[in-house]
C-alpha positions in Angstrom: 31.8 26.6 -7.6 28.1 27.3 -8.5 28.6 26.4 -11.7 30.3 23.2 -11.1 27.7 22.3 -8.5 25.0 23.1 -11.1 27.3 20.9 -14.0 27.1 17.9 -11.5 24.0 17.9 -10.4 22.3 18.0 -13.8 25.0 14.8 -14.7 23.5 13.1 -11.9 20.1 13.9 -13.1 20.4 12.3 -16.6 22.4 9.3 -15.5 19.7 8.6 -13.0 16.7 9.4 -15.8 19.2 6.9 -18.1 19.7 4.3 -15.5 15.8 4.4 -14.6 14.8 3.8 -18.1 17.5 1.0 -18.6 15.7 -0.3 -15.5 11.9 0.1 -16.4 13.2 -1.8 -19.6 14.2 -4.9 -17.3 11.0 -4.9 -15.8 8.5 -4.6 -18.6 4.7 -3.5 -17.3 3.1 -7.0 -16.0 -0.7 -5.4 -16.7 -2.9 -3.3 -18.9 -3.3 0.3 -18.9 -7.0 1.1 -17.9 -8.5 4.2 -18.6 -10.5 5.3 -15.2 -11.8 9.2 -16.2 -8.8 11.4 -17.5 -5.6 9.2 -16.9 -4.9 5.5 -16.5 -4.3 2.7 -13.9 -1.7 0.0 -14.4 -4.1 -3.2 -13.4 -2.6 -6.9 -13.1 -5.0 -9.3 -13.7 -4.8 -13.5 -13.1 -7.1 -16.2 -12.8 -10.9 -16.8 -13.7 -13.8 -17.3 -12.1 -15.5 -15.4 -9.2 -15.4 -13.9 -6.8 -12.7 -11.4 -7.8 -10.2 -11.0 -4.9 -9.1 -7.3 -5.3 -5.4 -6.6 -3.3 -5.0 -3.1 -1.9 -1.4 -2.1 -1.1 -0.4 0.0 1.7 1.2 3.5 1.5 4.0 3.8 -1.0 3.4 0.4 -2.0 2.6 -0.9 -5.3 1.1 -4.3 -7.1 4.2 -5.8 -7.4 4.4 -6.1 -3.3 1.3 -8.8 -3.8 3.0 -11.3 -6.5 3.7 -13.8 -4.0 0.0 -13.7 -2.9 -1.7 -13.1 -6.4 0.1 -16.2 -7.7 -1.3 -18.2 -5.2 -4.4 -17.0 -5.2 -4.8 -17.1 -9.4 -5.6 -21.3 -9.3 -8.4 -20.3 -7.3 -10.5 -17.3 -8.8 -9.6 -14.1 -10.2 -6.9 -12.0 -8.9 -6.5 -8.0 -9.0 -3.4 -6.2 -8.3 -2.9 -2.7 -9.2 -0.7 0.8 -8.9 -2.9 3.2 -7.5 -3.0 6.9 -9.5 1.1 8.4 -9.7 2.5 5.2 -8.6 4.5 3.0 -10.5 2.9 2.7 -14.0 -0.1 4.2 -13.2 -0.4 7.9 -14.7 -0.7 10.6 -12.4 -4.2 11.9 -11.1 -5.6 15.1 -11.6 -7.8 15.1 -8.5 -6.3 15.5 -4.6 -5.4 11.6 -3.3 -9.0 11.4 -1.2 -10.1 7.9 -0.4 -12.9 9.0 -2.4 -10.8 9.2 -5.1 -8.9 6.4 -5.1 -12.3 4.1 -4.1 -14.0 5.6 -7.2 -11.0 4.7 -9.7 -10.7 0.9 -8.4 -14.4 0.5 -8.4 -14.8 1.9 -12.1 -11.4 0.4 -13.7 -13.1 -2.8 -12.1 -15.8 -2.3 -13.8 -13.9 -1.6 -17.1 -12.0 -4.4 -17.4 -15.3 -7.1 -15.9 -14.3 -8.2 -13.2 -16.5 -11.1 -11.6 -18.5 -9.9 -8.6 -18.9 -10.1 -6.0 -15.2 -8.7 -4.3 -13.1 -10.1 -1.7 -11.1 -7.0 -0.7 -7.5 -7.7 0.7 -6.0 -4.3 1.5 -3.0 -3.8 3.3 -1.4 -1.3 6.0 -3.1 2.3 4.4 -5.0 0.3 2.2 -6.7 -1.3 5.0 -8.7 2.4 5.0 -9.8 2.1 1.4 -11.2 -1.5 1.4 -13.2 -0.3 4.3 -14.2 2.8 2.6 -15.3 0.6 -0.4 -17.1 -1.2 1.6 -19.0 1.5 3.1 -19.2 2.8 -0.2 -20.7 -0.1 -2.4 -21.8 -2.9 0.5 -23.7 -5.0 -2.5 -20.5 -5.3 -4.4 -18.1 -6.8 -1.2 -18.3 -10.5 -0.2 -15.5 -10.2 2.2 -12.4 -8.0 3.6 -9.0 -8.9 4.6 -7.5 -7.0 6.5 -3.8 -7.0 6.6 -1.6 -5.6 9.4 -4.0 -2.4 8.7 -3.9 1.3 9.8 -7.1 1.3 12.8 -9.3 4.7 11.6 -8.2 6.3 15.1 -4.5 5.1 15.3 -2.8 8.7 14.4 -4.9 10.8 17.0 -4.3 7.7 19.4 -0.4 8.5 18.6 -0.1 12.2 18.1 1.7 13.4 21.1 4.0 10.2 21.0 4.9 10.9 17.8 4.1 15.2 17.0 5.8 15.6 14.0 6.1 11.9 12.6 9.0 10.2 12.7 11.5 8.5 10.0 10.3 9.5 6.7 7.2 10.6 7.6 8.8 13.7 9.0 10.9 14.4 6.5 9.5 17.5 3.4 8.9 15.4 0.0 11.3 17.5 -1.5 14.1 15.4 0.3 13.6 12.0 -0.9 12.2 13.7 -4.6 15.8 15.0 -5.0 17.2 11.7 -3.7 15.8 9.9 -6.0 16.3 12.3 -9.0 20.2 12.8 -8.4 20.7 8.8 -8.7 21.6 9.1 -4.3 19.4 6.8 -3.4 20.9 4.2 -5.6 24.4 4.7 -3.9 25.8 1.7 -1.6 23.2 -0.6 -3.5 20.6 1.4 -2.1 21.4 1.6 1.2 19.6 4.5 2.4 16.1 2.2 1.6 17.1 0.3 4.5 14.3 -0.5 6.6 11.8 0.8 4.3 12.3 -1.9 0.6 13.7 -5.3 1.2 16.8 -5.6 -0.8 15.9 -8.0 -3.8 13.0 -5.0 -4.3 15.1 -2.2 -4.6 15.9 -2.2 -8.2 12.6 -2.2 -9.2 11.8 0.3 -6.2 14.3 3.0 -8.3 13.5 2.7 -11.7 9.5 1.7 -11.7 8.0 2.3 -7.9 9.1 5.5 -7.6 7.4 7.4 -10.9 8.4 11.5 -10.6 5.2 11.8 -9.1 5.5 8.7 -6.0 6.8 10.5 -3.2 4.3 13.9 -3.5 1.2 11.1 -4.0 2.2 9.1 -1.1 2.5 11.9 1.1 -0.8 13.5 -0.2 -2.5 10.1 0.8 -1.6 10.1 4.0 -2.7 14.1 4.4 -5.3 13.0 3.2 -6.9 10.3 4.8 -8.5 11.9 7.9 -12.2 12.7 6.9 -12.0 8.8 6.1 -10.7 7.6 9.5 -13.6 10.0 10.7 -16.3 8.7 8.0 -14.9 4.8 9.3 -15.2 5.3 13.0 -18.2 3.3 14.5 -18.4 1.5 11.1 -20.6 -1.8 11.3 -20.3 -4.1 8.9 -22.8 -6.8 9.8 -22.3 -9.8 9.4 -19.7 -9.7 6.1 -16.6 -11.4 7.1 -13.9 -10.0 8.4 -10.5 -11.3 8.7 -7.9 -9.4 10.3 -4.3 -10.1 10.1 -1.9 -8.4 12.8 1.6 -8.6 12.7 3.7 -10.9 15.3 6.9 -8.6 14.8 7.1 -5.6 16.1 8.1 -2.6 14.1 11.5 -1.4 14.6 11.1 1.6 15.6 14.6 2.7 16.7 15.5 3.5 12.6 12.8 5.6 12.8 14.6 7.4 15.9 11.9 6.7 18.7 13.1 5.6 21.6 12.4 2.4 23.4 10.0 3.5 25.3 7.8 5.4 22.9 8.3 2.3 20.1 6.9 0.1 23.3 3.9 2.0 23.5 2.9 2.9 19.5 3.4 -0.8 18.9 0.7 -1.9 22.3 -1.6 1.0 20.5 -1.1 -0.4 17.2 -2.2 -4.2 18.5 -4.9 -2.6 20.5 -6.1 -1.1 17.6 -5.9 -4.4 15.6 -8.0 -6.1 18.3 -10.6 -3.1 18.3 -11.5 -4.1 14.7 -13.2 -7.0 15.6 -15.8 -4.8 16.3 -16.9 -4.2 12.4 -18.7 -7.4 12.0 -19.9 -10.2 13.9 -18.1 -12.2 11.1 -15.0 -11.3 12.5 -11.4 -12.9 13.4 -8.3 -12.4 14.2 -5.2 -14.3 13.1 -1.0 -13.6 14.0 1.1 -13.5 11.1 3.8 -15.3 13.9 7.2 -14.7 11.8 5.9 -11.5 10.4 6.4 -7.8 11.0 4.7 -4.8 9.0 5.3 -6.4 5.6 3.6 -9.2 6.0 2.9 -9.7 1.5 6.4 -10.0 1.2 7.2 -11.9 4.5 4.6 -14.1 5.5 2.1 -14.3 2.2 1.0 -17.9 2.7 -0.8 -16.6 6.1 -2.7 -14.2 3.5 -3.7 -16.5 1.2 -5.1 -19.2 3.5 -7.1 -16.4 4.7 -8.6 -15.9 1.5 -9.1 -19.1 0.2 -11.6 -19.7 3.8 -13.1 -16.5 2.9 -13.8 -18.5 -0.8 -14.7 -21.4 0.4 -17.7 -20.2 2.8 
């Protein structure tokens, strides 16, 4: 029986590696390769002109999430999507996921490749952190930030005793969803096990470019990763940049994640709360209700997004 398990599992393994590659051939690489200090970042660049709006998806999300929002934007100015390190097509990092990290590649591959300055950053969910951070970071280089449905610096220690041990796939070891992916599972049912978590017309493209060997260990090592920035962000003042922040109208659904009603009630009032509290980093600032929108609000509401930006432009 060992030996029959062992058989079938390695068939599953090259059938998935087969279907993946038929896959990644379907969807050929929309970007360059950019070399950023020892491996390379897949960068999708539109438009002309300046300033450069610069879209930073959230965790375990890549630049094709932004399409519908980089399309628009590109009759306007220059657009910049990109997979961060282990993601997608970009190659795998040699350094730990720090914000410092991943602030330090996006500011030199945007340097590489010339990028007009100054930057509008857009980031999104996780990547709300790291827009901030590069901010923080390189203040001459930022002309505005977007903020989109993103993680406040103090919204996990607000939720830690709701939520102990994280819930839905945040609580589950990397190995799971690894060995998922590798044995062709998560393709059965037409990918039904990614519901809740990729919209449907995404999930082909999820399994056989998203989700590079290395996706799930780099998205988990972002997020165990992030807490000296949340610290580093607290009390963060921003001036007078601009600041818009975009909160979602939807709220999460937090009963696939198995939280009860109650709990989801009260992560989702901290969440807004949190969303409101930003309007402290500038007194530049508003807020704006992506109405017909819940967490995903690139792929669901993008128009709100862009109409964002272009005000940002035109001041």
């Amino acid at each position: 029986m060992l030996v029959v398990l062992v058989v079938a599992v390695g068939a599953s393994v090259t059938i998935e590696q087969a279907q993946a590659a038929a896959g990644r051939a379907e969807h050929p690489m929309p970007g360059a390769l950019v070399d950023v200090g020892g491996h390379s970042l897949h960068v999708v660049r539109a438009g002309e002109g300046g300033p450069t709006v610069v879209l930073e998806a959230g965790s375990g999300e890549v630049a094709s999430g932004w399409q519908a929002v980089a399309t628009a934007l590109a009759d306007d100015t220059t657009v910049i999507r990109y997979d961060r390190a282990g993601t997608a097509w970009s190659e795998p990092a040699g350094t730990p996921r720090t914000a410092d990290a991943i602030v330090a590649e996006l500011h030199t591959g945007l340097d590489k490749i010339g990028a007009p300055k100054p930057y509008i950053l857009v980031g999104h969910s996780l990547g709300g952190l790291y827009v901030r951070e590069f901010a923080r970071q390189h203040p001459d280089d930022v002309a505005g930030l977007v903020l989109v449905d993103a993680r406040p610096e103090d919204d996990a220690r607000r939720t830690a005793e709701l939520v102990p041990n994280g819930a839905g796939t945040a609580a589950l070891p990397t190995w799971i969803p690894s060995l998922l992916k590798a044995t062709g599972v998560l393709r059965l049912g037409q990918g039904v096990l990614l519901d809740g978590l990729v919209p449907a017309s995404q999930r082909r493209e999820f399994l056989d470019v998203t989700a590079s060997p290395t996706y799930f260990a780099t998205q988990r090592e972002e997020a165990d990763l992030i807490g000296p920035t949340e610290q580093a962000l607290r009390d963060q003042d921003l001036g007078a940049l601009p600041v818009r922040i975009i909160t979602r109208g939807l709220p999460q659904d937090y009963a696939a994640a198995g939280i009860d009603a109650g709990t989801g009630a009260e992560l989702e009032r901290i969440w807004q709360d949190g969303q409101r509290r930003m309007l402290a980093l500038s007194t530049d600032s508003r807020l704006v209700v992506a109405e017909r929108s819940g967490h995903l609000v690139p792929a669901e509401q993008p128009e709100i997004i862009v109409a964002q930006v272009r005000e940002l432009l035109g001041e």
